[in-house]
Each structure stands twice: as C-alpha cells, then as structure tokens.
C-alpha positions as CSV (number, residue, x, y, z in Angstrom):
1,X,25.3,-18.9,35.9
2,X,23.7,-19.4,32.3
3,X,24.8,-22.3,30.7
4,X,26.5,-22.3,27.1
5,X,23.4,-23.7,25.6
6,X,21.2,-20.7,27.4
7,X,23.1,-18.0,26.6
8,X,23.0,-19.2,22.7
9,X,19.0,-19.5,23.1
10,X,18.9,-16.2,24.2
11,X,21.2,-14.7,21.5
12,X,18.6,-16.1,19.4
13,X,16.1,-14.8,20.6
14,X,17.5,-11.6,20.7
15,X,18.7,-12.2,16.6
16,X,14.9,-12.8,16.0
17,X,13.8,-9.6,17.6
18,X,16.8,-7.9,15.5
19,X,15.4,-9.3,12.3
20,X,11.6,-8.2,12.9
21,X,12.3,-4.8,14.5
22,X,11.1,-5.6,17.8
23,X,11.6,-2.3,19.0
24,X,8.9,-0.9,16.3
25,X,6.1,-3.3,17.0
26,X,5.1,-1.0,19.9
27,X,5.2,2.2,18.1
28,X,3.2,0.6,15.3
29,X,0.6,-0.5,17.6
30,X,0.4,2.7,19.3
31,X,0.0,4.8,15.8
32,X,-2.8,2.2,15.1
33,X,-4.9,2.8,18.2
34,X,-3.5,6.8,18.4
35,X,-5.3,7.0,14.8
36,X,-8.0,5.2,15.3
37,X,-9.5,6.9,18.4
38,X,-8.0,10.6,17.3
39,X,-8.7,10.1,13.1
40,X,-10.1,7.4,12.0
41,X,-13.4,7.1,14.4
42,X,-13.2,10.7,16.5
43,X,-16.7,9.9,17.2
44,X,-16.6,6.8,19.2
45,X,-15.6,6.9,22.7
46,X,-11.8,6.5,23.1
47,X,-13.1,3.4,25.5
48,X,-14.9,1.7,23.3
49,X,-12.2,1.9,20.5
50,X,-9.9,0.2,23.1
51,X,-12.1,-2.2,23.8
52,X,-13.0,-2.9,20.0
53,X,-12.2,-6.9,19.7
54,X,-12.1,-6.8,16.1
55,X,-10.0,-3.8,16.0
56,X,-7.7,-5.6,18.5
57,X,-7.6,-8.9,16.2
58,X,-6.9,-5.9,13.0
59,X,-4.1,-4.4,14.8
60,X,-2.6,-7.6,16.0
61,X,-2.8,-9.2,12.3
62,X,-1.2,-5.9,11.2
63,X,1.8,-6.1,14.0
64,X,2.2,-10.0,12.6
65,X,2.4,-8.9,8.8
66,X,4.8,-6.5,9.5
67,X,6.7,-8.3,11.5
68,X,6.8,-11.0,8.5
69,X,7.5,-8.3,6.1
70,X,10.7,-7.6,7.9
71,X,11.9,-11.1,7.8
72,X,11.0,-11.7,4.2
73,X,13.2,-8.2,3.7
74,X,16.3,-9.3,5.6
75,X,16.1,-12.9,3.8
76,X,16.9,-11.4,0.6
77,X,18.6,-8.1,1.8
78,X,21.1,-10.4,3.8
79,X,24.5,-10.1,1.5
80,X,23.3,-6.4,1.1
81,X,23.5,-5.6,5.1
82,X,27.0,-7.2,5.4
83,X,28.1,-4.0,4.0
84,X,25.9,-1.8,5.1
85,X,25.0,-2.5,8.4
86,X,27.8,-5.2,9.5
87,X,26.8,-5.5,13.2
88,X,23.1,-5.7,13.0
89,X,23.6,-8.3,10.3
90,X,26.3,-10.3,12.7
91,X,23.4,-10.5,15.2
92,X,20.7,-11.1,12.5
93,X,22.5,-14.0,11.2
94,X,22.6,-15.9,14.6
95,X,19.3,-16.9,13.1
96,X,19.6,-19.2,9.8
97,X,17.9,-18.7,6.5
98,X,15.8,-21.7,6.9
99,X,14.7,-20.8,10.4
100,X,13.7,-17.3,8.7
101,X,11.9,-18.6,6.0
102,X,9.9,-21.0,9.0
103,X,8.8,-18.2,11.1
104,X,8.1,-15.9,7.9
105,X,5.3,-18.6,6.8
106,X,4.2,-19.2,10.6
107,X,3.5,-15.8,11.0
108,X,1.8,-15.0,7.6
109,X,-0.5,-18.3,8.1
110,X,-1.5,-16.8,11.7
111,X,-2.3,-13.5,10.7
112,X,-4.3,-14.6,7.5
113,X,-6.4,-16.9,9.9
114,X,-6.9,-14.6,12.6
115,X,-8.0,-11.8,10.1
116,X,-10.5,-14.7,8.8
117,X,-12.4,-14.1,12.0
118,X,-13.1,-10.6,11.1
119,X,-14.2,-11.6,7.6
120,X,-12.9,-13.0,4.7
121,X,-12.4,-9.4,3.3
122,X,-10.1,-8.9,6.1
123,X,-8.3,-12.0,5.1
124,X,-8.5,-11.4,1.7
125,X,-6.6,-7.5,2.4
126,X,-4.0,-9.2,4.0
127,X,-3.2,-12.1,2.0
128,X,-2.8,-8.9,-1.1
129,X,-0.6,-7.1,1.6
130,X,1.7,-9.8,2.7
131,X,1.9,-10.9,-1.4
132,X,3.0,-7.2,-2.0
133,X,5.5,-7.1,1.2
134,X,7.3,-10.3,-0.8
135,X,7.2,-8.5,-4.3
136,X,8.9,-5.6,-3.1
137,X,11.3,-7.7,-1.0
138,X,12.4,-9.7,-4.0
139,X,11.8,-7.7,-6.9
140,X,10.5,-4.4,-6.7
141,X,12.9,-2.4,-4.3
142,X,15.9,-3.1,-6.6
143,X,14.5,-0.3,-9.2
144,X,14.4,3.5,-9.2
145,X,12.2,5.2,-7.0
146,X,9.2,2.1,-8.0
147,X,10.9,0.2,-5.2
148,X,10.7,3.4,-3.1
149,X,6.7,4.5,-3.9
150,X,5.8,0.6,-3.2
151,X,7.7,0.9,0.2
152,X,6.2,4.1,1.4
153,X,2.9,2.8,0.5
154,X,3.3,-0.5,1.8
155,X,4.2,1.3,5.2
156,X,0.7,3.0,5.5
157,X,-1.4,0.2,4.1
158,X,-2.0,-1.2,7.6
159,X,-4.1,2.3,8.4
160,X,-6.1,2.1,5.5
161,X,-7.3,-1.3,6.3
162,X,-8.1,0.1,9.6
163,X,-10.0,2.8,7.9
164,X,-12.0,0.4,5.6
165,X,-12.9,-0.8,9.4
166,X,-14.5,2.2,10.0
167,X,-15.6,3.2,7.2
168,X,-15.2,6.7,7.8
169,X,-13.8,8.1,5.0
170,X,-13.3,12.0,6.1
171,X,-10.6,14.1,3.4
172,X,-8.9,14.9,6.8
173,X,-7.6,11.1,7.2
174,X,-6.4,11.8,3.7
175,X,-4.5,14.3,4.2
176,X,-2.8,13.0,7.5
177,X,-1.9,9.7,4.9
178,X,-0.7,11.9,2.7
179,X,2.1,13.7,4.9
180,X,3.1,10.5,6.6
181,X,3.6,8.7,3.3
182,X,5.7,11.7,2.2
183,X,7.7,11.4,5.3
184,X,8.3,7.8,4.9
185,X,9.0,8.5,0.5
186,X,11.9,10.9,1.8
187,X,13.3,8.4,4.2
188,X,13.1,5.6,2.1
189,X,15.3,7.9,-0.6
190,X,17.8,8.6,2.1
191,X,18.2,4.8,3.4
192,X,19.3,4.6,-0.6
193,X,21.8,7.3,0.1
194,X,23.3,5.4,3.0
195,X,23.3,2.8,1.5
196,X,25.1,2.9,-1.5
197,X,27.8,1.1,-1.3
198,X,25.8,-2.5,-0.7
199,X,23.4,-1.5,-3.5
200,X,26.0,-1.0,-5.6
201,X,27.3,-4.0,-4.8
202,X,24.4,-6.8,-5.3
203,X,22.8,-4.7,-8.7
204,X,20.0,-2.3,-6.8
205,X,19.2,0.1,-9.5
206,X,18.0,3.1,-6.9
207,X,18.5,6.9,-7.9
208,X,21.9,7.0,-6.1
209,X,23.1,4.1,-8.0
210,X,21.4,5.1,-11.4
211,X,21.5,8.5,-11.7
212,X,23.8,9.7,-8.7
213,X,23.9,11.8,-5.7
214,X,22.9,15.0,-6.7
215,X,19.8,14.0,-8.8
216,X,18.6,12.2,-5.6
217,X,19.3,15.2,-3.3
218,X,16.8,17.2,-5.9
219,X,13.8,15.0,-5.9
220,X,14.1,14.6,-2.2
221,X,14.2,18.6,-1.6
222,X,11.3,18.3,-4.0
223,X,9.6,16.1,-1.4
224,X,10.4,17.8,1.2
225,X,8.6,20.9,-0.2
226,X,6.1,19.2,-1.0
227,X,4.7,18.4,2.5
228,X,4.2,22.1,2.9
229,X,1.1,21.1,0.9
230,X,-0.8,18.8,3.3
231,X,0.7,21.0,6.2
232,X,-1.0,23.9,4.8
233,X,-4.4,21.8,4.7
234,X,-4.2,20.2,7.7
235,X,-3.5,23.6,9.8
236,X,-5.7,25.8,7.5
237,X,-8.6,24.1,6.5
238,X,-9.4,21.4,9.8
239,X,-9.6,21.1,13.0
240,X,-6.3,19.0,14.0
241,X,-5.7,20.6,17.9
242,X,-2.9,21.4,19.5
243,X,-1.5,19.3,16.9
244,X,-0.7,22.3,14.6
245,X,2.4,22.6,16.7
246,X,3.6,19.5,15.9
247,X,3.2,20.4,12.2
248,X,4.6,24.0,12.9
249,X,7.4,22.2,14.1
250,X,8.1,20.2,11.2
251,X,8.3,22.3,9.1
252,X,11.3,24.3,10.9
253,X,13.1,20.5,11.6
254,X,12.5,19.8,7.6
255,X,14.2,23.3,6.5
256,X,17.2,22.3,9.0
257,X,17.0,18.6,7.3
258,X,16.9,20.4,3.2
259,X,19.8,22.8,4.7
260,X,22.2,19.4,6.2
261,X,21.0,17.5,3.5
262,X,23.4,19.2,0.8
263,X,26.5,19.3,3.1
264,X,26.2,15.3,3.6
265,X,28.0,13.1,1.4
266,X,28.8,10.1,4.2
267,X,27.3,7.3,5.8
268,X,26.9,8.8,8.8
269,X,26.0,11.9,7.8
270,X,22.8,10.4,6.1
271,X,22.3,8.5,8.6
272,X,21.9,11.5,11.5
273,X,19.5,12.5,8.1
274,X,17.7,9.2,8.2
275,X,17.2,9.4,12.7
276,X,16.2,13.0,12.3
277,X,13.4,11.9,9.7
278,X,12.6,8.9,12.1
279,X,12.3,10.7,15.2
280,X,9.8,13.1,13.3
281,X,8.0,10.2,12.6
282,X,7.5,9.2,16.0
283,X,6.8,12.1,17.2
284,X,4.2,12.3,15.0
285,X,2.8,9.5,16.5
286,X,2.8,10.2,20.0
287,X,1.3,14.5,19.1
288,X,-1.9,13.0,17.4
289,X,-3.1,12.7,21.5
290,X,-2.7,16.8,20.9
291,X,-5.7,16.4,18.2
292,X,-8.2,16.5,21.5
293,X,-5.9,16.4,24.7
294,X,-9.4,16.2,26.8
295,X,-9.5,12.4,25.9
296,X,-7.0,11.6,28.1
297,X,-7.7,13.4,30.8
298,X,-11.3,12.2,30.4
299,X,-9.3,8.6,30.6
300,X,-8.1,9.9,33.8
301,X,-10.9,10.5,35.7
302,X,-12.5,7.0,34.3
303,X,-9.4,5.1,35.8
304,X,-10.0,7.0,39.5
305,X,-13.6,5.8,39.8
C-alpha cells in the first residue's frame, strides 16, 4: 500500500508531466531525428545521424526548451485554463506557481549550458528562443493573429536550428517548413475558437474575441487553401517518396476539416477540429520514413548482423 505522502509525490509528478506535455516530448524528438536523417542531411548515413553526439545534445536542448516553454505558458495561462480546460488545470495546479517558476529557470539554465558545448552560437540560438517562448507567453499571444504567427513559428524554430547544424539549406526543407507551419497557424486559430470563452474572460484580444466567429472561420479557410501551394511543390517539383500519399491524403482530411469547420460553433466541436488537425500532424511525422522506406529496412539488416 502507498502511503498518503507517496501517492501525493506521485500526483506531482504526474501534475509536472501535465504542465510540460510529457506525452509530446517523444513525438518531438522523433520529428527531430525523422527530419534530420530524411530532410535535413539525406546524404549522411541514417547511422551516423543517430549516432551524431552533437545532434543528440541539439535535440535534447530542444526537448528542454520546449518543455520550459510549456511551463512558462501555463504560469501565465493558469486563470485562463480554469475555464477552458477545468480538469487538466485541476491536475496542473497540484504543482504551485513558485515550484513552476523553479523548474522553468532549471531547465532553461541546463539547456543554455548544454548547447554551450556545441558552441556559443548554439547557446546563443537558444537563449533568443527561450527569450521569445516568454514574450509570447506574457505578451504577445494576447493580440490578433501576432500572438498566433509568433506561435506557429516558435513551434518550428527548433528544426531550423537543426538545419543551421547541417547547413544544408536545400528549397525542399523549405517547403516542408512551410506546410507544417501552416498546419500549426490553422491550429493555433482553432485553439482560439475553443477557447473563447477564457479569452474573453482575462482580455485576449484574438480574432474570435476581436472580430468574431465568422471572420476567423474565413482566414482559416484561407489557410487551409493555402497549403495546396507547398503541397503542389512538394509532389510536383521533388522527390518526397511514398510520402506523396501522405500529402494526397491531406488534402482530402483538410476539405472534410474546411467542410466541418462551418457547421461547428461549440467547444467540442472545435475541439474534434483541433484533434483532427493534431493527428495530421503526427502523422506527418511518423510518413517522412515514406521519403526513402529502404532506410529502414537497410536499419534492419544492420541490427541482424
């Protein structure tokens, strides 16, 4: 039997892993190393990208900072959550403010020594990122569609600092960037659907709030249309794989997503909008292996000998 004292530890514990989205560290780390042997350096052995110390030590820093960022976010989205995500903010607030605030500077002080082993440029990248995760925490993402464009961008920084890694800078990465950060620009804009209510409540001046409903139901179709664009390039003018089917794909799941999008006007309903936008972003992920399926089978063989 777990004593009193135990169970609360591990409540704890559990609050912490709540707060920094435990359960997308791994799918972070595996878009990281997905990218970086399928992308970002298709010309290195998929071995010797795994086995890459200082791309280990960039991915790690990377995991650390966004881990922060999401404690730094629910510190000053806390009265915010109680109405729009009451349970998870229960469970988050197991964990006091202070003990937050101690783990948000532990973390940050880690990552910007660790990345001081790669160089000071490293460190330098990600003392600018985890300045800009707090700016948008606690100013920026209050304000129309600014706070939106910083968050999207924000979320695809960590890939571009492993792209300054490699130093490959092919318009293909680009392009990939591009259609992720437009995935991420239209999910943002539906969080602010769903969550009306609590930014109405504490002052967040977002589209919903500013301008209503309907003008953010037009710029997100607008989005959406929009990643026709780097679709198009990616299919038509590289070499992406199997991976074509993935985007094929997308493009059917994001006219079903532009057709439900005008028939929701609840919570839930934008938030089966929000999972379905999610779920194509992890997919995403785990179809870059369809770039060049021959790695792993390549992988495969290695292990046997």
């Amino acid at each position: 039997m777990l004593t009193r004292k135990t169970k609360l530890l591990l409540m704890k514990i559990l609050s912490l892993f709540s707060v920094v989205r435990g359960y997308n560290i791994p799918i972070i780390v595996l878009a990281q190393y997905l990218s970086s042997i399928f992308i970002l350096a298709p010309e290195r052995r998929a071995l010797d990208v795994l086995l890459d110390w200082r791309l280990f030590i960039i991915v790690f820093v990377s995991t650390l900072t966004i881990a922060s960022g999401y404690i730094i976010n629910n510190f000053y989205d806390s009265e915010k959550d109680l109405i729009n995500r009451p349970n998870k903010s229960m469970l988050d607030r197991l964990v006091s403010q202070k003990t937050k605030l101690q783990v948000y500077f532990s973390l940050n002080f880690i990552a910007t020594a660790l990345a001081f082993i790669i160089s000071w440029r490293a460190a330098l990248f990600f003392a600018v990122y985890i300045f800009l995760i707090w700016f948008y925490s606690h100013k920026l993402k209050k304000y129309p569609m600014i706070g939106n464009l910083t968050a999207s961008l924000l979320a695809v920084l960590p890939f571009f600092g492993i792209l300054l890694y490699f130093k490959n800078f092919y318009h293909v990465i680009f392009a990939h960037a591009t259609f992720l950060f437009l995935l991420i620009l239209i999910r943002e804009m539906i969080k602010d659907l769903e969550n009306i209510k609590g930014d109405v409540a504490n002052n967040y001046q977002t589209i919903p709030v500013r301008f209503g409903e309907k003008v953010s139901k037009q710029v997100i179709t607008v989005l959406t249309v929009s990643t026709i664009l780097p679709i198009f390039i990616l299919i038509d003018k590289y070499d992406v794989g199997y991976m074509d089917i993935y985007f094929y794909i997308s493009l059917i799941v994001l006219i079903f997503f532009l057709l439900k999008l005008w028939k929701s006007q609840t919570h839930n309903e934008y938030l089966q909008l929000h999972n379905i936008l999610k779920s194509l972003i992890v997919a995403g992920v785990f179809c870059i292996v369809l770039i060049d399926p021959s790695v792993l089978v390549h992988g495969r063989n290695l292990l046997k000998i």
